[in-house]
C-alpha positions, 0 to 999 in steps of 0.5 A, spaced: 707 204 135 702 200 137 703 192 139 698 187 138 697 180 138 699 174 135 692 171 135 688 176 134 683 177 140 686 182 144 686 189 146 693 193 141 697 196 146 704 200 146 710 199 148 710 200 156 703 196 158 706 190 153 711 190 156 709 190 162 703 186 160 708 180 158 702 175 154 696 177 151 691 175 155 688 171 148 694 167 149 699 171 144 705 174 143 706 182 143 709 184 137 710 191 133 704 192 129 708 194 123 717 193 122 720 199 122 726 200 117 732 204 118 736 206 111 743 204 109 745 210 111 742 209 118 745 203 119 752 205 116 753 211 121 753 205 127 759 205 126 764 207 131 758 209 136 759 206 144 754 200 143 748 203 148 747 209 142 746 203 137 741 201 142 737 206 143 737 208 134 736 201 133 730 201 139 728 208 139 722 207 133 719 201 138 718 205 144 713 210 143 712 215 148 715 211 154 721 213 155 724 220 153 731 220 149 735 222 155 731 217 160 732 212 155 740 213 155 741 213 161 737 207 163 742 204 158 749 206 161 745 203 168 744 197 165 750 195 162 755 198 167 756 191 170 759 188 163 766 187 163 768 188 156 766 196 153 764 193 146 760 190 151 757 184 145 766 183 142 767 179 136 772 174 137 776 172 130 776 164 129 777 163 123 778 167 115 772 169 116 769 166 121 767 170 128 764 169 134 759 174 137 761 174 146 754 175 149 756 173 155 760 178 158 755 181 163 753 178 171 750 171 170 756 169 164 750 168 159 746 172 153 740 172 156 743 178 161 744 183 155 737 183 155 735 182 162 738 187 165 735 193 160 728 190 162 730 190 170 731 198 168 726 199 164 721 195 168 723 199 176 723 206 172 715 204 169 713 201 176 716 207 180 713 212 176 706 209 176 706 206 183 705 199 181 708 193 184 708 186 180 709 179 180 715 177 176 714 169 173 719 166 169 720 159 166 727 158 164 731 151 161 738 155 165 739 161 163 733 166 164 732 164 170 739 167 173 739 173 169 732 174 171 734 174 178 741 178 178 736 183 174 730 184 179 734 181 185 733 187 191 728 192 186 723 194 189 716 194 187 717 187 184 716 180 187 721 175 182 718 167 181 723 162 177 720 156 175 726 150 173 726 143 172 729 140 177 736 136 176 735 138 168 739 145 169 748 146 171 750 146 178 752 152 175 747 156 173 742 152 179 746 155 183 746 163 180 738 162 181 739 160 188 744 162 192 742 170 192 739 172 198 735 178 197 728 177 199 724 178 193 727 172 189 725 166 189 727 159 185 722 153 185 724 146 182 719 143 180 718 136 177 719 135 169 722 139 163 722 146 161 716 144 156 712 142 164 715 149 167 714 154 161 706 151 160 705 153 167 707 159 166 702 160 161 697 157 165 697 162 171 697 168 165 691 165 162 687 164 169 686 170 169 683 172 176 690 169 178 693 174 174 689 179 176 690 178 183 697 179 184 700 183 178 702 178 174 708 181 169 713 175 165 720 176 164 721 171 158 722 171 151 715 172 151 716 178 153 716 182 147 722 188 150 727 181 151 727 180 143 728 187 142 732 188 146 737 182 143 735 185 135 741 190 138 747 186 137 745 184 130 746 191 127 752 192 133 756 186 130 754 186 122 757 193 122 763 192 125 764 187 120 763 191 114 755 192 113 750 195 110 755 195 104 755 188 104 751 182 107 753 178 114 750 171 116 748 168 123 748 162 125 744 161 133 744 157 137 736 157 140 731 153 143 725 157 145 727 161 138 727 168 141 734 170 139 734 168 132 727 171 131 731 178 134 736 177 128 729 175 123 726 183 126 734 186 125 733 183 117 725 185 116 729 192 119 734 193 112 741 189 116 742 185 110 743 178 112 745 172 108 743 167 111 739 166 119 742 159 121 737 155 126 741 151 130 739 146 135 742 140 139 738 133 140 731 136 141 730 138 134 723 140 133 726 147 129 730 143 125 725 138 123 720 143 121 724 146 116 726 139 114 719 136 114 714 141 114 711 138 120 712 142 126 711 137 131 714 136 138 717 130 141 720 127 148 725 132 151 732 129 152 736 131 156 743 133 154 750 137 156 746 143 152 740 144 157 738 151 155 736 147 149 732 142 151 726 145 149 721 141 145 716 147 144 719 153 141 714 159 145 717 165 139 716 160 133 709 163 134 712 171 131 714 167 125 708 163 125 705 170 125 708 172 119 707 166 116 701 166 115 701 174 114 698 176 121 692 172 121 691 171 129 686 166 127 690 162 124 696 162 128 691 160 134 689 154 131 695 152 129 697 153 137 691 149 139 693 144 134 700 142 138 697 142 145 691 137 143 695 133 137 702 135 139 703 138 132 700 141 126 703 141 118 705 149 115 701 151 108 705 150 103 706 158 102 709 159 110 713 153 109 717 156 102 717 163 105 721 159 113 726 155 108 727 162 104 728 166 111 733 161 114 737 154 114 737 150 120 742 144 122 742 139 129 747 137 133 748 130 137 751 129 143 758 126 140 758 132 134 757 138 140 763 134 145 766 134 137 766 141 136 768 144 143 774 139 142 775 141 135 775 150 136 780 148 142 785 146 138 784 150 133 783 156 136 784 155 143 778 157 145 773 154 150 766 153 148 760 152 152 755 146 149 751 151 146 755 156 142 759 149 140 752 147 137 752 154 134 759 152 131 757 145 127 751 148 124 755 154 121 760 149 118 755 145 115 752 150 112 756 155 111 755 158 105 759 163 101 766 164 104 766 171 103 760 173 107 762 173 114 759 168 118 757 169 125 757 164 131 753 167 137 757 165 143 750 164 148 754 163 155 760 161 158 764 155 157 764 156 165 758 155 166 758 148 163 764 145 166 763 138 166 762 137 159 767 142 157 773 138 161 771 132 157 771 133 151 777 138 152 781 136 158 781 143 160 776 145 166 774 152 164 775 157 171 769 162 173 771 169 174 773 172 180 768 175 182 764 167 182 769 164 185 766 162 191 759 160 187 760 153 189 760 154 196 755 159 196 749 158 201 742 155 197 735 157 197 729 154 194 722 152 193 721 145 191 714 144 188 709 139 184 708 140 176 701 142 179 698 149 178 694 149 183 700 147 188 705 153 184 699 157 185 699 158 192 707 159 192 707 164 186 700 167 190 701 166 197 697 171 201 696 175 197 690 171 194 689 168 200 
């Protein structure tokens, strides 16, 4: 299996080195060269199986010769050991056929660990056995970035590097990325929103000397073994509820659109879904596009789901890809294109197969405070913002009743605690183990939405 670039002007690669590699050095996305297909029967006999042997059936036909069987599985148990629930991805029933799919059971109570901690395995056994040390960057909206650093925190071989808006993420998840004391981790605020730190990210990725310099690897759903790594608890859910023998449907809560592209692979892959529902919050760039045809970004709006708070949907560009049936120069046209003018317009052909492949719905402030109070009396559950973002786009575009519809639940509601209580009355607890989080000493490094100036952060001496 070989992994090229979404736009076309950069070496193909296997699995290890595009994973490690993060961005192509043209400015693309890494994705398979072509979708491997796994059978009914296949699918079928995930059934009943511990959800870290799903995870290497459904992976396996991606890694090429990067890790044996043996190897593989065993980074798996290493990487899930640390979640509290066995089914480690559980399915929680909240109504006649409406379910929720709990990502949030491993260290840092969000989604993004389902896949970071894998990537934390996988990258420390490649680096050890090619002796190589690495820059990690990341940018994050709240949740990658105390994934990232639970996942790399004491690793050797690996420097970690978190960019977050500053003031625009939860105490809570501020507090996951800079409490943690190990040295190789390091949390930098800076000035703007996560369109700001995720473009200079980019930015170093593609000053090329910079990238040279230091070993520079990304950690965000850029990185093509993080949307993998997510395309597992498609299949673990949908069978449990009853698939390949009949079709299941998802609704996402999703601002960079990694986790949604996931369930894309899992259909391209033969799981039958129904329908793959985009659900975004105020800043709805996704949903407009399907709406309009216009893939054209806006202000950033702070919201009580700042995960979400995204305007440039960095994964956007894999569908882009498929859209436009693998012609990379068309894709980095049409990316030009929303960095000079701020958007472009999707042919008419791409624009009928997007709105075939998925429906989409947002939700105001007023519809998700509305939707956290509704599943807490309904059901007695607390939501974070986001799942309940995921929960009014499900009920407005339910579909058939008899296909079950599943909700992924993307964080903990005790991530979330201010707006959680206001809409319920209810003030969601941290688990034990987080208990004294809020008390916790912080370390961080303030910077300017500057290159230059992150750069000599991220670089230090070692490009001195």
């Amino acid at each position: 299996m070989l992994y090229v670039s979404t736009r076309g002007n950069a070496p193909k690669l296997g699995f290890e080195e595009a994973m490690l590699a993060g961005l192509a050095r043209d400015g693309g996305l890494y994705v398979p060269e072509s979708w491997p297909q796994l059978s009914p029967d296949e699918i079928a006999a995930f059934a009943g199986l511990p959800y870290e042997e799903v995870a290497l059936r459904v992976m396996r036909p991606y890694l090429g010769g990067a890790f044996g069987e043996a190897e593989f599985l065993d980074i798996l148990a290493r990487a899930y050991a640390g979640f509290d629930h066995p089914a480690r991805c559980p399915l929680r029933q909240t109504g006649p056929n409406d379910w929720l799919l709990e990502l949030f059971h491993g260290p840092t109570l969000a989604f993004k660990d389902v896949a970071m901690q894998l990537i934390g395995q996988m990258f420390e056994e490649s680096l050890k056995r090619n002796d190589r040390r690495l820059t990690i960057v990341g940018a994050t909206s709240g949740d990658t970035g105390s994934a990232a650093i639970e996942a790399f925190r004491g690793r050797a071989g690996v420097e970690v590097f978190i960019l977050f808006p500053d003031g625009r993420v939860s105490e809570v998840q501020r507090r996951q990325m800079t409490t943690p004391a190990e040295a190789n981790v390091h949390a930098l605020a800076i000035d703007g929103d996560f369109d700001d730190a995720q473009a200079r990210v980019k930015d170093m990725f593609n000053d090329h000397a910079f990238r040279d310099a230091v070993g520079l690897a990304g950690v965000n759903s850029i990185n093509w073994a993080r949307v993998l790594a997510q395309v597992v608890y498609y299949f673990t859910s949908a069978v449990a509820l009853g698939a390949p023998h009949r079709p299941v449907s998802f609704t996402v809560p999703t601002g960079n659109f990694g986790d949604i592209f996931a369930g894309h692979v899992a259909r391209r892959m033969g799981l039958p879904i129904d329908r793959l529902v985009i659900a975004t919050n105020q800043n709805d760039i996704l949903h407009r596009t399907l709406a309009t045809g216009a893939h054209r970004r806006a202000a950033v709006r702070p919201s009580m789901s700042p995960s979400m708070d995204i305007q440039i949907s960095s994964n956007f560009e894999r569908l882009l890809f498929e859209l436009y049936d693998r012609e990379g120069p068309a894709v980095a046209a049409s990316m030009e294109d929303l960095r000079r003018a701020g958007g472009f317009e999707l042919p008419q052909g791409a624009l009928g197969q997007l709105r075939d492949g998925f429906d989409s719905a947002s939700a105001s402030e007023a519809e998700t405070a509305a939707a956290i109070a509704a599943t807490w009396h309904e059901t007695g559950e607390l939501v974070c913002p986001h799942t309940a973002v995921g929960l009014h786009a499900a009920r407005l575009r339910r579909g058939d009743p008899e296909v079950p519809m599943i909700v992924l639940a993307t964080a903990h509601a005790a991530k979330f605690p201010d707006a959680v209580e206001a809409a319920t009355g209810q003030r969601p607890a941290l688990p034990e183990r987080m208990a004294d989080l809020l008390e916790r000493p912080e370390r961080l490094t303030r910077v300017p939405n500057e290159l230059a100036a992150i750069e000599a952060v991220v670089g230090g001496e070692r490009v001195a």
